[in-house]
C-alpha positions in Angstrom: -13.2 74.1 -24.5 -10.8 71.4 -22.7 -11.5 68.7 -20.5 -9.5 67.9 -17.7 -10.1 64.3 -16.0 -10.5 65.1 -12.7 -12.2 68.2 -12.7 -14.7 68.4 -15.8 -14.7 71.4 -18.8 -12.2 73.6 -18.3 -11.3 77.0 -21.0 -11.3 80.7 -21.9 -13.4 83.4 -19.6 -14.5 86.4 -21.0 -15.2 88.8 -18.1 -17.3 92.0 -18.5 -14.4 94.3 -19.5 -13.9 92.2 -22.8 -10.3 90.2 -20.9 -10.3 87.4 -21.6 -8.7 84.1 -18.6 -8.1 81.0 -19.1 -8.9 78.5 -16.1 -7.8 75.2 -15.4 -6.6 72.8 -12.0 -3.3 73.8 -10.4 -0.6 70.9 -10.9 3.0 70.5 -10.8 4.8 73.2 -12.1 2.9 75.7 -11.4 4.5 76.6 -7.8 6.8 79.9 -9.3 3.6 81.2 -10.9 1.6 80.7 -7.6 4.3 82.2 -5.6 4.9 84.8 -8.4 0.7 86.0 -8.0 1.4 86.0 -3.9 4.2 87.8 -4.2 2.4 90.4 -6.5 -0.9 91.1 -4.1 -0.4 93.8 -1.8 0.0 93.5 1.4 -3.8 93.9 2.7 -4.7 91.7 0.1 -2.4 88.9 1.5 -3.5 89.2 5.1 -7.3 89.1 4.1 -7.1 86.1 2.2 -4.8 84.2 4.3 -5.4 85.9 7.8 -1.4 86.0 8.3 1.2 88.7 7.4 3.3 86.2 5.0 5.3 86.8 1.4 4.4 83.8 0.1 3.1 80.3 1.0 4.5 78.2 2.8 5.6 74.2 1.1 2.5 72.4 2.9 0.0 74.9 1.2 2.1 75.1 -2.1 2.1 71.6 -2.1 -1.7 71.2 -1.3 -2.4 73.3 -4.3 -0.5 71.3 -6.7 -0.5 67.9 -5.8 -3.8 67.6 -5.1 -7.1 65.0 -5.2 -10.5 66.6 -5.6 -12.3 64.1 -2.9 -10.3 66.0 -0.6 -8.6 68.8 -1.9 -8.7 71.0 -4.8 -7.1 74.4 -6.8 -8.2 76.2 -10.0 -5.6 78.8 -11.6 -7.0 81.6 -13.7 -4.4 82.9 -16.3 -3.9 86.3 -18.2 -4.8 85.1 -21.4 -3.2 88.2 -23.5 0.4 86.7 -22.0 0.5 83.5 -23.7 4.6 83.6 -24.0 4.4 84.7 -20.1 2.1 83.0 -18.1 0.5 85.2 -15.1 -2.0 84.0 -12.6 -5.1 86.4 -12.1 -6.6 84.5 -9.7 -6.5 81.7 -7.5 -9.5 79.3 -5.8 -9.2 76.4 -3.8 -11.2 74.0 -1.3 -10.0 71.8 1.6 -12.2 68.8 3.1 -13.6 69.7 6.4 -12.9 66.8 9.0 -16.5 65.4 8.9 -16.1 64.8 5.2 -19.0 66.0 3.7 -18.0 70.4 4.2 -15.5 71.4 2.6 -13.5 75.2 3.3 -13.8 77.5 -0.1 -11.6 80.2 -0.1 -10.6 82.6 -3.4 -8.4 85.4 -4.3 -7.9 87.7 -7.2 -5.2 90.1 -8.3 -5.7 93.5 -7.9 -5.8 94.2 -11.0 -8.7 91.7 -12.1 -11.2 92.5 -9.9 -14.3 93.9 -10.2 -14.9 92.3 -13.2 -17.1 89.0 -11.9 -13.7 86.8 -12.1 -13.5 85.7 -8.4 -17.7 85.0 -8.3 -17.1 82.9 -11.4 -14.2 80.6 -9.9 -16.1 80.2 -6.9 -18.6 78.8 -8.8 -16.8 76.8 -11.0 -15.3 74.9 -8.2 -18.4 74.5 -6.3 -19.6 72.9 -9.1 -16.2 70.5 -8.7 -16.8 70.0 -4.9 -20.5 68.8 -5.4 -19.6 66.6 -8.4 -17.0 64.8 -5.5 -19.5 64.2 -2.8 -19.5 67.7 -0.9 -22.9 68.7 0.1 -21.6 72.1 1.6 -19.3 75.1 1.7 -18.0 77.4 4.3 -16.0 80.7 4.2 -14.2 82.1 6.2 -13.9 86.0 5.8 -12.4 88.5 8.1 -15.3 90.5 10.1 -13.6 93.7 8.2 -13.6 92.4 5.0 -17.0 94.2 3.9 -16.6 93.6 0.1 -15.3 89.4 0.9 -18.6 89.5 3.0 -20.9 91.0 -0.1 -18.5 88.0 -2.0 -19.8 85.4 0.1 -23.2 86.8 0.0 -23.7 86.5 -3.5 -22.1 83.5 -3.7 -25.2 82.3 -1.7 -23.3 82.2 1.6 -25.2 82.9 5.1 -23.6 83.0 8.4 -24.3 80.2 10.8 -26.9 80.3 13.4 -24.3 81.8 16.1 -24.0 84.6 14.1 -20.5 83.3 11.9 -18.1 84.4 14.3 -15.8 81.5 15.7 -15.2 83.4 19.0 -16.0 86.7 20.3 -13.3 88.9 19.3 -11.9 86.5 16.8 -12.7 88.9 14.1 -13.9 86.1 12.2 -16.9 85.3 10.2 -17.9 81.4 8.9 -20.7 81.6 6.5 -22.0 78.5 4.7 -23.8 77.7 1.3 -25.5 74.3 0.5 -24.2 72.2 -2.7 -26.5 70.4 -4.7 -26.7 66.6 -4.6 -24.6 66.9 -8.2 -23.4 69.3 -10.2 -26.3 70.3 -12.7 -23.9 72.2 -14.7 -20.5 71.3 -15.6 -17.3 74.1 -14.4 -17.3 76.9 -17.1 -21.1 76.5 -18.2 -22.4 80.0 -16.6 -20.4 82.7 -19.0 -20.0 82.7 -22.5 -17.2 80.4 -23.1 -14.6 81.2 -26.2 -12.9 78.6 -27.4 -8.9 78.9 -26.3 -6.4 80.4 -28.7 -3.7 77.5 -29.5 -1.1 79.7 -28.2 -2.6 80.5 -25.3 -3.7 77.1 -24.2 -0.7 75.1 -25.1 1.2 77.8 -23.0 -0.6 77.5 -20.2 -0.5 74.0 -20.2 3.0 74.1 -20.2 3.7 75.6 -16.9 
């Protein structure tokens, strides 16, 4: 395993199909593979993680997820660790401070190809475990009402919708559903899976970018 500062334990996934990602905070240098993973989910994909039509993100978003500070803001990248000479991102989860400071706004997405396979559960986790070690005492998620499988997501993450039902406004199409954090993170990130420790190649690759 590898320890990064700001976030705690970071490494080398291995998901039920026997793939194997490595995971680790978003940081400068990153934005072509973000962009390149944006680029590459399909078009329903897009607009139910991000509730707009768009190619790729926009500079404030791309800059939130690299340039960011866990109190208030924070990204993990999950990489294809069989491309070690060509870095892919399988996955992407991130959390935003709510205005009253002590929510903050969990939101995850996973390639097409990845899913199924317990990878965007796991990352959820893993940075819920980040939020609460930084002071957050809750999560919310916001899921499209159509979104059945994001809603058995949320579900499982532990998430419930509020007592108005979840919806922001009728017709909004919208569902909030929240999930308490513990006072401090019990576990460190990573410590639910078995962990494998990263190949050289693959973690000095990944570090790279």
């Amino acid at each position: 395993m590898l320890h990064d500062p700001a976030f705690g334990w970071v490494g080398t996934v291995k998901l039920r199909d026997g793939r194997q990602v490595f995971v680790r905070p978003a940081r400068l240098g990153d934005e072509p593979l973000i962009q390149a993973f944006v680029r590459g989910l399909s078009v329903d994909s897009r607009y139910q993680r991000f509730f707009l039509p768009l190619q790729e993100l926009p500079p404030d978003h791309l800059k939130r997820l690299t340039q960011s500070h866990p109190k208030t803001y924070a990204a993990l990248l999950a990489f294809d660790s069989s491309a070690a000479h060509s870095p892919r991102v399988a996955g992407i989860v991130e959390y935003g401070a709510e205005i009253r400071g002590e929510a903050c706004e969990l939101a995850v997405v996973v390639s097409e190809d990845w899913r199924r396979q317990g990878l965007a559960l796991r990352l959820m986790k893993d940075l819920a475990d980040v939020a609460a070690a930084n002071g957050f005492t809750r999560v919310v998620i916001d899921v499209l009402r159509a979104n059945v499988p994001a809603l058995e997501l949320a579900r499982r993450f532990g998430a419930v919708p509020g007592r108005s039902g979840g919806a922001f406004s009728s017709g909004s199409g919208v569902v909030r559903l929240s999930a308490s954090l513990p006072s401090a993170a019990h576990d460190g990130p990573m410590a639910r899976l078995p962990l494998c420790r990263p190949r050289p190649a693959v973690a000095a690759q990944v570090s790279a970018n």
